[in-house]
C-alpha positions in Angstrom: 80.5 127.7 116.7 80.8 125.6 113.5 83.5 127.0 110.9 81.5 126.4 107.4 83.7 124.8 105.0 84.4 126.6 102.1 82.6 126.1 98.7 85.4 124.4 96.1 85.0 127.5 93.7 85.4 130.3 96.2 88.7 128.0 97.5 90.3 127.7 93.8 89.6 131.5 92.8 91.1 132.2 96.2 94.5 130.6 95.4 94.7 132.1 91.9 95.3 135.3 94.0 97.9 133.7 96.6 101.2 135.0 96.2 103.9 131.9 94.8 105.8 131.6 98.9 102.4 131.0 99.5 100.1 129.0 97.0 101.3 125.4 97.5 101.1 125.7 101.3 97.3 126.9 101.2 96.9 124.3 98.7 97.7 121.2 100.7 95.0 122.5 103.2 92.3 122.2 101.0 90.4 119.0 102.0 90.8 120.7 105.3 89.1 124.0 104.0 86.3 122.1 101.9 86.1 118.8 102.9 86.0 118.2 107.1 82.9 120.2 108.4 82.8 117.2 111.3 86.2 118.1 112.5 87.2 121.0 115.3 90.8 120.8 114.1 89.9 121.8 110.8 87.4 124.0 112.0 89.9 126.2 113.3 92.3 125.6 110.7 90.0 126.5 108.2 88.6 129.9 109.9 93.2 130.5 109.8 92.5 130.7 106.1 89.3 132.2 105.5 91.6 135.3 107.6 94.9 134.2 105.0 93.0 135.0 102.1 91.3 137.7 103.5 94.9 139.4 104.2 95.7 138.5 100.8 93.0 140.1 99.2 94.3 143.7 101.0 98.1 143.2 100.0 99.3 142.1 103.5 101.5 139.1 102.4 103.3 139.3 106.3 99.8 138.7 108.1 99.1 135.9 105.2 102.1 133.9 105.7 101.3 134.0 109.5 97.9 132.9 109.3 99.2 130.2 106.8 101.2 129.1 109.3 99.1 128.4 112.4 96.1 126.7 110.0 98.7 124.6 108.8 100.0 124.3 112.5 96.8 123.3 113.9 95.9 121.1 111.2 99.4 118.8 111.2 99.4 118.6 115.0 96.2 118.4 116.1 93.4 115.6 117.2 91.4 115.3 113.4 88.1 113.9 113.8 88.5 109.8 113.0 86.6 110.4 109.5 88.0 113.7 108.4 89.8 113.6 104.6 92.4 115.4 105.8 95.6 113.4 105.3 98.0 112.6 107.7 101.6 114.3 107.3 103.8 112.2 105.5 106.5 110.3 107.7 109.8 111.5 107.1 112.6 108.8 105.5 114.6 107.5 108.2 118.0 106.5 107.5 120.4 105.0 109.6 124.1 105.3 108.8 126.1 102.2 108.2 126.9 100.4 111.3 130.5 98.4 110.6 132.7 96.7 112.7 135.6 93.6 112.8 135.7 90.6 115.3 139.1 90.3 115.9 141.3 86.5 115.1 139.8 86.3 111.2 142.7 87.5 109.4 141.3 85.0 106.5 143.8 82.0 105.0 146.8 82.5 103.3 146.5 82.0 99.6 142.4 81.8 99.3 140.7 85.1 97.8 138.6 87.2 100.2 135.0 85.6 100.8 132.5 87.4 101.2 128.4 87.5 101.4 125.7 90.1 101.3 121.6 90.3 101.9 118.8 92.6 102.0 115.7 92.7 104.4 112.7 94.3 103.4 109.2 94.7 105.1 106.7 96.7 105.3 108.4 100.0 103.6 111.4 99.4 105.9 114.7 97.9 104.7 117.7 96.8 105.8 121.5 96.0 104.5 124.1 93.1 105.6 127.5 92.3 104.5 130.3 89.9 106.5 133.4 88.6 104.9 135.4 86.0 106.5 138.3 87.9 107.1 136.0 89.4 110.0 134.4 92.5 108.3 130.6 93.0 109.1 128.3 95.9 108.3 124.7 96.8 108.3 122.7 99.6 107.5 118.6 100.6 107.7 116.0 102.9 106.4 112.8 103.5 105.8 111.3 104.4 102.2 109.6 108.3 102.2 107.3 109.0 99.8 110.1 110.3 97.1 112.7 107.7 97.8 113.8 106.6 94.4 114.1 103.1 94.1 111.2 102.4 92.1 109.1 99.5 92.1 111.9 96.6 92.3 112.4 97.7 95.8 113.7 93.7 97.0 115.8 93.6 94.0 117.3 97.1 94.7 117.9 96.8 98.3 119.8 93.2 97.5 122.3 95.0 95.3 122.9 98.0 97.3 124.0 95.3 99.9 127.0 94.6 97.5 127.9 98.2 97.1 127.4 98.9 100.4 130.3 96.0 101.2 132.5 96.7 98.0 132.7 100.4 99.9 134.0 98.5 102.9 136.7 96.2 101.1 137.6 98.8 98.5 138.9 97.3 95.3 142.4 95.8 96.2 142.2 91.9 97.4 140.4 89.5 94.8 136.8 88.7 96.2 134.5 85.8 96.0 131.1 87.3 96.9 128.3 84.7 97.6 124.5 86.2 96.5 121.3 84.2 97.5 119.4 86.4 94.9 119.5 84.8 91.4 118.1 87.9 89.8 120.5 90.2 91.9 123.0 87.7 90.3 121.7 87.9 86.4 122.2 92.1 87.2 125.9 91.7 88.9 126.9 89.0 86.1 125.7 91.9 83.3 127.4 94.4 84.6 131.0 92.0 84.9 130.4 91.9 81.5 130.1 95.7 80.6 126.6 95.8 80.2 126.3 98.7 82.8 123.0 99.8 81.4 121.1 97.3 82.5 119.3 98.3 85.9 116.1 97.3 87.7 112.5 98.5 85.8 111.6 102.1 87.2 114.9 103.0 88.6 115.4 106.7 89.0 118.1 107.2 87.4 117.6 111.5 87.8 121.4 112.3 89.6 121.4 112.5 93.7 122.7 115.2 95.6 125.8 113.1 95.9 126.4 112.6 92.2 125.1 109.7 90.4 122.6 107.5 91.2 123.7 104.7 93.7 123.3 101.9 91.2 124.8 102.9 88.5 127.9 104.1 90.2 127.9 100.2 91.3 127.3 98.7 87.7 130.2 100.6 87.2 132.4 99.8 89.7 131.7 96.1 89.0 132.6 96.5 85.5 136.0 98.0 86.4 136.6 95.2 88.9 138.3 92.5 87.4 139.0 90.1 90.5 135.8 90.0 91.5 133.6 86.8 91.3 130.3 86.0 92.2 128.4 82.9 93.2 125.1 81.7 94.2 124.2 80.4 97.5 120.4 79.4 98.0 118.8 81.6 101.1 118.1 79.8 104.5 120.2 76.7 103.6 122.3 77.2 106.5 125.0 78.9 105.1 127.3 80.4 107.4 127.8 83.5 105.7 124.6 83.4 104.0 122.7 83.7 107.4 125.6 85.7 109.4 124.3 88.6 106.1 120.7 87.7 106.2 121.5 88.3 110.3 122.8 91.4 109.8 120.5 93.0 107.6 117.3 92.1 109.9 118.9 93.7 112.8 119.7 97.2 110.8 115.8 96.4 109.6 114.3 96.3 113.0 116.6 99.3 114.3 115.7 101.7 111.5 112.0 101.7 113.4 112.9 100.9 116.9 116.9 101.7 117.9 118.6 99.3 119.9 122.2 98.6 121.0 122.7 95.7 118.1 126.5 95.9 118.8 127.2 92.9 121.0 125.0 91.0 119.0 126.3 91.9 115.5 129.8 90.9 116.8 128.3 88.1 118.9 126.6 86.3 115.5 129.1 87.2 113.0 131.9 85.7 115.2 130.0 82.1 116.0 128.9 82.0 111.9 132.6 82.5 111.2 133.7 79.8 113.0 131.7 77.5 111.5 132.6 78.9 108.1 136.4 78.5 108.6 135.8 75.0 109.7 133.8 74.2 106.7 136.6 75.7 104.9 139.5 74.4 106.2 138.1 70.7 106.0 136.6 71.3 102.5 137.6 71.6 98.8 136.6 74.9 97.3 134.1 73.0 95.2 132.6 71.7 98.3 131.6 74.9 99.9 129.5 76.2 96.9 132.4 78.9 95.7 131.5 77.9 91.8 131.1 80.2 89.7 
């Protein structure tokens, strides 16, 4: 038999009376309580709180929270009817942890500052981060963005600089470095923050503190002002860099395994190790000013 769905009114002077462990769970069922009378799921879920409120209403908080629990139950799980309001659950951020490795014989040239490039992938609310320096150092790392991530609307630019800090975590901040950026804006932010203007960050950037202390970003504007061998240089995206695409490589892998995980190993090590063999030929054949290391 049909479960009527519950006149608005009678819904919102039932939650005035929900006790606080309870109020915004019952809330986030309320399209399914008012809105869905086409959909069984609901149906059910709905007839859970007509009996939550009920319990409620004669001081029986235990019963409540278990009633609460199987409407919300049946209505996260279960088969909705294709036009019901009631919204999906909201996917959970994935994050992948940073995958790293070293292909062995790049131990880098005597006398020539660490090289190094990173890049950012981003589609489709999924992103991914790549680093390789020529000394044979690669890393990578994927996620996707949840509903509170806090990046903010500059979500390209973001990702392209937490590419650096994810690779200045990897080098540390002993040998002088050469990093090579294909983003020119990424650039104008790293260049400002060399400078000391660590305040500058992308528009709408949380900058609320993380569980880990501060927010990624600005611990990296500051790191980069306290970092005086470091240089940075532009390299213009799909030119056929080597270290440029080993980077932009990289982060499209950890891109495509934050969704669907695959064993990327062999062909993180494969890739970075053909690209760096080109790049040390480059190098060892060119000036510096030939392979685009200006600053």
């Amino acid at each position: 038999m049909p479960v009527p769905t519950m006149p608005l009114h009678e819904f919102d002077e039932a939650q005035e009376r929900m006790p606080a462990s309870l109020a915004g769970r019952t809330q986030r069922l309320r399209a399914c309580a008012t809105r869905a009378p086409m959909c069984a799921c609901c149906g059910v879920a709905r007839r859970l709180l007509w009996l939550c409120f009920a319990a409620v209403r004669h001081g029986d908080e235990q019963i409540a929270a278990m009633l609460a629990g199987e409407a919300e139950h049946y209505a996260e799980t279960g088969g909705h009817h294709p036009n019901c309001p009631y919204p999906p659950p909201r996917p959970a951020r994935t994050v992948r942890r940073p995958a790293q490795g070293r292909v062995p014989g790049w131990s880098g040239a005597a006398g020539r500052p660490l090289v190094a490039a990173t890049d950012a992938s981003w589609k489709r609310g999924t992103c991914g981060l790549g680093y390789v320096a020529d000394d044979g150092r690669w890393g990578m790392r994927g996620w996707t963005f949840g509903p509170q991530d806090p990046t903010g609307p500059s979500r390209v630019l973001v990702s392209e600089l937490r590419a650096v800090g994810l690779l200045l975590d990897r080098v540390g901040d002993g040998p002088e470095l050469t990093l090579l950026v294909d983003s020119l804006t990424a650039l104008r932010f790293l260049r400002a923050w060399r400078r000391g203007d660590t305040g500058l960050l992308p528009d709408g950037y949380d900058l609320r503190p993380r569980r880990c202390g501060p927010p990624s970003l600005v611990r990296l504007a500051a790191r980069v002002a306290g970092r005086p061998n470091l240089r940075f240089a532009h390299v213009k995206g799909h030119s056929g860099h080597p270290l440029n695409e080993t980077a932009d490589s990289l982060a499209s892998i950890a891109r495509r395994n934050a969704t669907d995980p695959f064993d990327f190993t062999a062909r993180a090590e494969g890739l970075v190790d053909a690209f760096l063999r080109a790049w040390h030929d480059t190098a060892d054949t060119a000036d510096t000013a030939d392979t685009g290391l200006a600053a």
